[in-house]
Structure formats: C-alpha cells, structure tokens
C-alpha positions in Angstrom: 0.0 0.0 0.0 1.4 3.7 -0.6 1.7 5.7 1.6 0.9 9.4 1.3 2.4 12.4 2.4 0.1 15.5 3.0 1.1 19.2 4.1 -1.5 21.5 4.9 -0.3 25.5 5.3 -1.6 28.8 6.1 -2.0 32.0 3.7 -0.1 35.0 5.4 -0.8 38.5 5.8 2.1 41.1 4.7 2.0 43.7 7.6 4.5 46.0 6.3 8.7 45.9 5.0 11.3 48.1 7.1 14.5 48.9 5.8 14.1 49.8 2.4 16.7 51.4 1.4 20.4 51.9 3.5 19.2 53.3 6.5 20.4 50.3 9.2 23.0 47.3 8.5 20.1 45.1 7.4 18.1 45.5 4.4 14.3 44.9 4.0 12.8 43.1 6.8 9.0 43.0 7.7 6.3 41.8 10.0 3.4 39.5 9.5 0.6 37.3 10.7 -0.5 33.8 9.9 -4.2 33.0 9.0 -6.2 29.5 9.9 -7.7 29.2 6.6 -7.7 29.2 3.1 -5.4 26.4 3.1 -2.8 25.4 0.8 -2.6 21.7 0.6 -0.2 19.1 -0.9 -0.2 15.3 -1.2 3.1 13.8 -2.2 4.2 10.3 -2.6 7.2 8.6 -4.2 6.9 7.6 -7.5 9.1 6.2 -10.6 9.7 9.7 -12.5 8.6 13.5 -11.3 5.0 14.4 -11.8 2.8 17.3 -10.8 -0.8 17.8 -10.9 -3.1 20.2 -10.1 -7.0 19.3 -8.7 -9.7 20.9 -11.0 -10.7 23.3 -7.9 -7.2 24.3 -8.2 -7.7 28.4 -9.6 -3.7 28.4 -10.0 -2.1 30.5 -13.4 0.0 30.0 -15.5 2.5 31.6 -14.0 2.5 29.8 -11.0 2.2 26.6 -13.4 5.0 27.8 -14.4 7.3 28.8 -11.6 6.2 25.5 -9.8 8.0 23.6 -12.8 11.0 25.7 -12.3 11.2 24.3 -8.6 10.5 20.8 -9.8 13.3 21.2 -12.0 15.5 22.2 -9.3 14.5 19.3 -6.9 15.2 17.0 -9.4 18.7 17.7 -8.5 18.6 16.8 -5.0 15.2 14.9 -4.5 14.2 11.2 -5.7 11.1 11.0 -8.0 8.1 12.6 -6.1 4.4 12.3 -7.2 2.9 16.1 -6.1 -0.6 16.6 -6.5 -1.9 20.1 -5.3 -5.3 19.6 -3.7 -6.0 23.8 -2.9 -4.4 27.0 -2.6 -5.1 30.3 -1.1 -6.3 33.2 -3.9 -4.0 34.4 -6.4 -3.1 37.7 -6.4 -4.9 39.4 -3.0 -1.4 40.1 -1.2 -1.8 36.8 0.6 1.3 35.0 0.0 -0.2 32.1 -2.0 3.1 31.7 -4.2 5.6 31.2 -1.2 3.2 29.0 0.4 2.5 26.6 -2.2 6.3 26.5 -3.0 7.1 25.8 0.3 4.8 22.6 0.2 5.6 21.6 -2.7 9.4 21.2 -1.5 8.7 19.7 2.3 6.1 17.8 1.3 8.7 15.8 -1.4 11.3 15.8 1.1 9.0 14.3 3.9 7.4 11.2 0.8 11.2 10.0 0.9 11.4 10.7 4.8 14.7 12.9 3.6 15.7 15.7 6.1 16.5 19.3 5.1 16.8 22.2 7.0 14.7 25.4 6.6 16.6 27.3 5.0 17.7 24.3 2.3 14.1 24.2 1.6 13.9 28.4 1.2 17.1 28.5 -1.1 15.1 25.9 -3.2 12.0 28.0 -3.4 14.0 31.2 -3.9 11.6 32.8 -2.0 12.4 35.1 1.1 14.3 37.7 -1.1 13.0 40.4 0.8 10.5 39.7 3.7 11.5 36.8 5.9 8.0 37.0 7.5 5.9 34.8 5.3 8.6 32.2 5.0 9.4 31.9 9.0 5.4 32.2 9.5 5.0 28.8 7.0 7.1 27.1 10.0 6.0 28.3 12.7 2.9 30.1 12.6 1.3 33.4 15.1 2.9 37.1 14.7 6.7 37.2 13.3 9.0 39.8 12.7 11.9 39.2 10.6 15.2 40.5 10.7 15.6 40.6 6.6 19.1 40.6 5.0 22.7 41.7 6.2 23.0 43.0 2.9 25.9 45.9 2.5 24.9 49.2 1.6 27.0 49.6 -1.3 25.9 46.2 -2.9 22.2 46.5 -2.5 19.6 45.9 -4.9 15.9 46.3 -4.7 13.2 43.8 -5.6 10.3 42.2 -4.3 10.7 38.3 -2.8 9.0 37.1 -6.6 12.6 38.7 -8.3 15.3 38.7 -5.3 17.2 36.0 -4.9 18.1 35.1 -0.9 21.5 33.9 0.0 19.8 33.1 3.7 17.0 32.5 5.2 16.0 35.8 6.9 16.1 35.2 11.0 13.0 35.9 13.4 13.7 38.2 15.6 10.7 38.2 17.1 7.5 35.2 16.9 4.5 35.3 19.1 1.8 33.9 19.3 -1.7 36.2 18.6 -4.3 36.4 21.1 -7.0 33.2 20.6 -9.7 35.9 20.6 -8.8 37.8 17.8 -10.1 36.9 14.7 -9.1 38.2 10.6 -11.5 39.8 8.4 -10.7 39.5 4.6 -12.2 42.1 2.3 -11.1 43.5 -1.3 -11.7 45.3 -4.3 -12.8 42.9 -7.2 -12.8 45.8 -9.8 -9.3 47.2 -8.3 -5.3 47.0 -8.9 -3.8 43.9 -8.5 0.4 44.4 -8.4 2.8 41.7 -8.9 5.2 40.4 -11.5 6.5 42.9 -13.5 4.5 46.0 -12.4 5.8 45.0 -8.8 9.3 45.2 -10.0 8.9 48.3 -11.6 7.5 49.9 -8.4 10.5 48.7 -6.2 12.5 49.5 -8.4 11.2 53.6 -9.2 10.8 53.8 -5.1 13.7 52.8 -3.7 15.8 52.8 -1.7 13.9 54.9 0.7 15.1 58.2 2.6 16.4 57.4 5.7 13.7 59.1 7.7 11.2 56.7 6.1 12.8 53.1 7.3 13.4 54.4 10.4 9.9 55.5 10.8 9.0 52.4 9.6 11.5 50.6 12.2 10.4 52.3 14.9 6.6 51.8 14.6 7.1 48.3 14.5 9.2 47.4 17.2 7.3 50.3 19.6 4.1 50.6 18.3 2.7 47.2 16.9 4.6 44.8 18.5 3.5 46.4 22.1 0.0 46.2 20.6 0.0 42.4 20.0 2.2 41.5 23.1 -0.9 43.2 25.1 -3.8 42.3 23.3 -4.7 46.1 22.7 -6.8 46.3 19.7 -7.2 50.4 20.1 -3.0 50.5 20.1 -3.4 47.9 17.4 -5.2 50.3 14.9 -2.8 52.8 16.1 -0.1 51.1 15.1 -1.5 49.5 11.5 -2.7 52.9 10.8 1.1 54.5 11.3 2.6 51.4 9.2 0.3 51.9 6.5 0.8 55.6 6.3 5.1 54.9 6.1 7.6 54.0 4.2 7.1 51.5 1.4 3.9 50.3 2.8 2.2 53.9 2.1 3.2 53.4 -1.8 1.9 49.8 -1.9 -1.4 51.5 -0.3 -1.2 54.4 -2.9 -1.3 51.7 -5.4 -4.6 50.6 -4.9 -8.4 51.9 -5.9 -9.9 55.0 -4.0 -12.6 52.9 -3.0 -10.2 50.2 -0.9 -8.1 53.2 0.4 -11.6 55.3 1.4 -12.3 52.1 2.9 -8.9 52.2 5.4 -9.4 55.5 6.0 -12.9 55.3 7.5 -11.9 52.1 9.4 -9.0 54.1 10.9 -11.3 56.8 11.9 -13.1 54.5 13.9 -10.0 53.3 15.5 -10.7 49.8 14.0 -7.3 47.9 13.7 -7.1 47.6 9.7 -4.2 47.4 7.2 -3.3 46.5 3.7 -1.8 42.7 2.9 1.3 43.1 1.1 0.6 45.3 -2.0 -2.6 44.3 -2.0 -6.2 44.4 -3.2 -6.9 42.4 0.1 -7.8 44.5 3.8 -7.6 43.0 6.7 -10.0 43.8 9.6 -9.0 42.5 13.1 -11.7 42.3 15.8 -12.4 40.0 18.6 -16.2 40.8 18.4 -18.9 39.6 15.9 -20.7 43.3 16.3 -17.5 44.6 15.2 -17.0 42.4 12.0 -21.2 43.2 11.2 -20.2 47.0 11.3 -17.2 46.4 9.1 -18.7 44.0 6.5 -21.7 47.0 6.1 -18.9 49.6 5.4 -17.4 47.1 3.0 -20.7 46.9 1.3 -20.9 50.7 0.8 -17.2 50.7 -0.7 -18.2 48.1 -3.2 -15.3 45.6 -1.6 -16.3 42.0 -1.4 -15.6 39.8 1.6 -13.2 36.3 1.0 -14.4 35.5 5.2 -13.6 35.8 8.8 -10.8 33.5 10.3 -9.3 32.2 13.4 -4.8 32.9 13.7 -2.8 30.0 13.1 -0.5 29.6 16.0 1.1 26.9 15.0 2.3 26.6 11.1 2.4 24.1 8.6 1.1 20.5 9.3 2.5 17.2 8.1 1.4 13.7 8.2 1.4 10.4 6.8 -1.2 8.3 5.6 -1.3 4.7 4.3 -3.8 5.6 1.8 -5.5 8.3 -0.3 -7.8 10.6 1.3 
C-alpha cells in the first residue's frame, strides 16, 4: 500500500517591510501574521519519475504553473522521483502570499514522501523565496505574529526587488515570533474591480521607489518594534489600529497603499477613523480587519458593502504553522 504524504499551510498576511533602502546594516525586513484558513494543501508520494498535478478546484495560473515547474526542476537535482498533487491554494493575487506557500509545500512535502531531512533554509534557497521579507517564510514554519530581521545586505551592494525577483542567500532570521491572542479573529475584504500588483508591475515599483530616505525606514523601524509589536504583546486592539494605521501611512507600505483603488483606500481611512485595527496585505487588493467581536465584523462587512469591496471570510490565527502527516492511503 502507498503511503501518502500530506502538508497542509496557512495563507499570510504582509504587515508592512522596514529597511528599504540603506538606512540600518540590514536590508528589507517585515512583519506579518498567519491566517487559519484558506489552506494550501499538498499530497506527495514517491513515485518512478517526477510528476505534478493540479486538482480541478485548483484556480492556480499559469505563471505559478509555471514557476512550480521551475522548482521541480531544481528538486530534481537533490530529491528522488516525487508524485505532487496540489489539492487547494489560497487566492491568487490578494497580497496573501499564496506563491511562497504553495512553493514551500511543494518542496517539504517531497522531502518528507522519501522521509529525507533538510533544513529550513535548504528548503527556502530551493524555493527562492524570502528575497525580501522573511516574515511569510518563518510564518510557514512556525505560525502566530513574526518579525523578521531581513538581510545583512551591504549598503553599497544593495539591490531592490520584491521576494518574486530577489534572490536570498539566507533565510532571513525571526527576531521576534509570538503567538496572537486566541480571541482575535481576521477579516478578509477586497476590491474585485481594483489594482492587483505583482510580477513585473511589482518590480517596476520597487525598483522607481527605492531605496527609501532614511527618515522613512526608520519610521518604519520604529513603529514596528514600539508601536505594533507592544500592541499584539498586550492584546490592545485600540493600540493595534494605532499602530496598523502608522505602518500603512510609512515607508514602502504607504506606496503599496497608494497603489490601490480610491474605494479600498476610502475604505482604510474610514476604518481608521473609527479606530478599527485595519491594514493593507502586502501590496494588496486584500484589507484586513482584526476584531475579537462579531458586532464589530457586522459593522465592518456593512462599510465594505458601501465601498463596493467583497468579503473572501472571517478566520481564526494559526499559531502553530504548517502540518504534516502520513497516511497509508488516499484521502
């Protein structure tokens, strides 16, 4: 009987990069937080020659069809014949981290089908993802509220480039993981009709923004480490909106919020107003509402309505990353 490998991850959401440009001995850097749902999920098992398939409720495109062929193509260098199927994913495009995820399952779940160990950061150098942001590929391990220390990069040798295009020679450490209070729950809500950023247009804006002034990182720095992680460590949801509001009005995350439709940034603005802790997922379209009340995710989901933002659901935190386990059949 085969047995069957199966990995089962968590979207993330993109809080916000730091250093963007030369203003500390560490380049890029970020924050982020792990959602329970919207699952990416793998099954893996050995086989006799490398194959991938995609389910038919699989929405994946082609060029994630085609960047998971460029990993398979690298494994085949330094993993035994793997059948990968790809039951789900999270949704293209929203800012959510559904590339890096899938990636990552991809390579642990072939790995795991021969019962092969490699590290984390073997598996990240395969994947070539982590270029910029550490947080989405430290929150695939381990889950909760991360803050990544990005890349000892010298000033005088730094390029800029989103995690898609940058290459990482490490894995970027945590400096700071914890988990997020059991009450708080994630509201997802976006602009079907708006921008969505990445590939080349995400390049191009990296590239015509930074590196950032000074002033800008350091804001950027400093309302992390003093404003938001405070705010999470003491389950303060007012400080919380304090704090996403000053990240999302900073630095690089202000032009990835510039980026996007007047309804989704009207749509911020009036949930800052009424100090409701609310932020913009990577570059984008999706918002993220965090509440620990139902009365609180009713009053946002009618504001949504009146923006013309639809609403992908309201999750739990995953405090605990990326499951794995074995099976003796098919599921």
């Amino acid at each position: 009987m085969s047995i069957y490998t199966y990995i089962c991850a968590s979207p993330r959401i993109h809080l916000g990069l730091i250093d963007c440009g030369n203003a500390t001995a560490r380049q890029y850097g970020g924050s982020g937080l792990s959602i329970k749902g919207l699952f990416t999920k793998v099954r893996a098992t050995t086989s006799t020659e490398w194959r991938v398939e995609f389910a038919k409720k699989t929405d994946v495109s082609a060029r994630t069809v085609q960047d998971v062929t460029a990993l398979v193509n690298r494994l085949k260098e330094v993993c035994p014949p793997t059948h990968v199927t790809v039951i789900s994913g999270a949704p293209e495009h929203k800012g959510l981290g559904s590339k890096t995820t899938l990636l990552l399952c991809v390579t642990t779940a072939s790995f795991a089908a021969h019962n092969k160990h490699i590290s984390r950061e073997e598996i990240v150098m395969l994947t070539q993802r982590g270029g910029a942001s550490g947080a989405g590929v430290n929150l695939f391990w381990d889950g909760g509220f991360v803050i990544d220390a990005g890349h000892a990069t010298p000033q005088d040798d730094r390029s800029f480039a989103p995690s898609s295009e940058a290459r990482p020679f490490t894995m970027p450490p945590a400096n700071v993981r914890a988990a997020l209070p059991t009450e708080w729950r994630v509201a997802l809500f976006f602009d079907a009709a708006g921008k969505t950023i990445e590939g080349k247009h995400e390049k191009e804006i990296f590239a015509k923004s930074m590196p950032l002034p000074e002033i800008e990182s350091l804001r950027a720095l400093a309302v992390t480490y003093h404003e938001l992680l405070p705010s999470v460590l003491n389950a303060n949801l007012i400080d919380l909106s304090k704090a996403l509001h000053n990240i999302n009005t900073v630095g690089m995350k202000a032009i990835e919020v510039s980026c996007q439709s007047k309804q989704t940034i009207d749509f911020l603005r009036e949930l800052w107003s009424n100090n409701i802790a609310a932020g913009l997922s990577s570059f984008g379209p999706c918002v993220f509402v965090i509440a620990d009340k139902d009365s609180v995710f009713d009053h946002v989901g009618k504001l949504a309505s009146t923006h013309n933002l639809t609403r992908l659901g309201v999750f739990p935190f995953n405090n605990y990353g990326t499951s794995l386990d074995r099976r003796e059949s098919q599921a």
